[in-house]
Each structure stands twice: as structure tokens, then as C-alpha cells.
C-alpha positions in Angstrom: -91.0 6.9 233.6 -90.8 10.5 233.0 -94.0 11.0 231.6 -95.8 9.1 235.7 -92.5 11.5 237.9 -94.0 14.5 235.7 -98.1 13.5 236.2 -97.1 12.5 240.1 -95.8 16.2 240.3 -98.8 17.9 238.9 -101.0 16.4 241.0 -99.2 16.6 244.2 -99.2 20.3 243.3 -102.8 20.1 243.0 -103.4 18.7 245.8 -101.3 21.5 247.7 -103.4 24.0 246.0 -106.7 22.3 246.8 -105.8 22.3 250.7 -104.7 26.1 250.5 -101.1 25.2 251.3 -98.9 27.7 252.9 -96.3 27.7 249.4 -99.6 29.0 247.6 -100.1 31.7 249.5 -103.8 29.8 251.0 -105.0 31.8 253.9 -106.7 29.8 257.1 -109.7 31.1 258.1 -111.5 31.1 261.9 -115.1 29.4 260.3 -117.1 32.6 259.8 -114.8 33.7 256.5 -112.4 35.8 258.1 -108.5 35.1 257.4 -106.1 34.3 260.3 -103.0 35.1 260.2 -100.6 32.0 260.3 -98.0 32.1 262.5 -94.0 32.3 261.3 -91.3 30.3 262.4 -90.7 30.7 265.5 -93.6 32.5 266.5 -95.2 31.2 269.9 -99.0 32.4 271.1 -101.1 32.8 273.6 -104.9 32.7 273.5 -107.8 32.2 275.5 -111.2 34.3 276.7 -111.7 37.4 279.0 -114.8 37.6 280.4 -116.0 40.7 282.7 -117.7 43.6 280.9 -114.5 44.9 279.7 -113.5 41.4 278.1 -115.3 42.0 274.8 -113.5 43.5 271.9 -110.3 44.5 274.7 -106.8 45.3 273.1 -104.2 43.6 274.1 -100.5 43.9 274.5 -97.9 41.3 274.9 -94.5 42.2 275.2 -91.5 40.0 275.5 -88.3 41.5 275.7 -88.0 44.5 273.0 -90.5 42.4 270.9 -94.6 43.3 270.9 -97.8 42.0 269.7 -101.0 43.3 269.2 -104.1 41.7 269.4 -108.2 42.7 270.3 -110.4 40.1 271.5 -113.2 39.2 269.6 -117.2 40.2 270.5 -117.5 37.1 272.8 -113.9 38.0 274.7 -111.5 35.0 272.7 -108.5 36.3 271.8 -105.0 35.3 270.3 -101.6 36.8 270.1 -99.0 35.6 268.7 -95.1 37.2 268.6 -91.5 36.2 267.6 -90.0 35.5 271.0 -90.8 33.9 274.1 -90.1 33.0 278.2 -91.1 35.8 280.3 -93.6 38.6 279.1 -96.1 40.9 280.2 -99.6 40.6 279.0 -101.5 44.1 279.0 -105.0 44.4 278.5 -106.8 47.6 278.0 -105.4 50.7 280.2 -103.6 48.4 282.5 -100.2 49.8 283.8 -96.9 48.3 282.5 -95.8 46.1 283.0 -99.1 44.0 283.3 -99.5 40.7 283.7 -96.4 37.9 283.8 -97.1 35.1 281.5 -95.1 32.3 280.2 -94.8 32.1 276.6 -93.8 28.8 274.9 -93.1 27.1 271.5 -96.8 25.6 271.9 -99.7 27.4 272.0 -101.1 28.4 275.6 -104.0 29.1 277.2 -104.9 32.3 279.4 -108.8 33.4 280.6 -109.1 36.3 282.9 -111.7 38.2 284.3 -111.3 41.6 283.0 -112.7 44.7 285.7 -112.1 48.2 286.0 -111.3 49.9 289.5 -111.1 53.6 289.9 -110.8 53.6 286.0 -108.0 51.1 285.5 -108.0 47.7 284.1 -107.3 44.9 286.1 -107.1 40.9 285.1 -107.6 38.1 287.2 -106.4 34.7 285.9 -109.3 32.1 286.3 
């Protein structure tokens, strides 16, 4: 009985290794190769697409409380941020002015697109 608890063991740890389990340190990956970062305990995030001609490769800043995040969006305007906290925060994008945008952040991932424009110089979103 000892000899089928120990084989059931190794190959339950096999299996966790084969499917890149978080204990073994397995990185996900978005499809193209490049590693995500998996979110901690805790952690809620936002995510979605700016589109405009300033929506590309934009950085982003979401604050919530005394807790930011960081985050650029990719070359086709998708972005995600995620951060240790949650309720009310302010999205920033690019040189907006704090606070920027209010957004909602919650224990389940949620969606934001904008329309990302610049007048007289600053950034301004639109939620579409």
C-alpha cells in the first residue's frame, strides 16, 4: 500500500509539473512566448483596449488608495493592470492629470476600452 500512496504521489507531481503549476514556479504565457505575470492573492485587474492614435503602447497608471500599478498597452492598444487593492481608483493614461479616470476595481477581472485623444497636448479617455 505504500509502494501505490508513494507511485500516486510522483505522478501527481508530474502531472503539476507538466501543466507548469504555480508551486513549480511555471510561468503563463499570452500565446506569442511572452511570460505574464500571475496575479497574487488578492490582486484584482483591469484590462481591456484603447484605441485612438495614442492607444498603442500607452502607459498606464492605476492607483487605488496609497497602492499603484503600472502597466503599457501592447502595439494593438490591450492592456492589463493588475494591483493589491480595490473599490475606487483612478485610471491614468499617458499625461493625463491626476486624478484620471474613476474606475471600479473588483475581485474579478473587469473590462475598460477607451478612446484615447490628445487636446492642446493632454491626454484625455473616453469610455466606449
Amino acid at each position: 500500500m505504500k509502494k501505490l500512496a508513494s507511485l500516486f504521489a510522483v505522478i501527481l507531481g508530474l502531472s503539476a509539473v507538466a501543466c507548469g503549476s504555480a508551486t513549480d514556479g511555471g510561468e503563463e504565457t499570452d500565446g506569442s512566448g511572452s511570460a505574464l505575470s500571475s496575479p497574487a492573492a488578492g490582486a484584482e485587474t483591469i484590462y481591456g483596449t484603447l484605441t485612438g492614435s495614442d492607444g498603442p503602447s500607452a502607459h498606464l497608471t492605476l492607483t487605488c488608495g496609497a497602492v499603484t500599478a503600472e502597466a503599457h498597452a501592447d502595439s494593438r492598444g490591450s492592456y492589463r493592470v493588475t494591483i493589491n487593492g480595490g473599490g475606487r481608483c483612478h485610471l491614468q493614461v499617458g499625461n493625463m492629470p491626476a486624478p484620471g479616470e474613476l474606475v471600479f476595481v473588483y475581485d474579478e477581472p473587469t473590462l475598460y476600452d477607451y478612446e484615447v485623444t490628445q487636446v492642446d497636448g493632454v491626454t484625455q479617455i473616453s469610455r466606449r
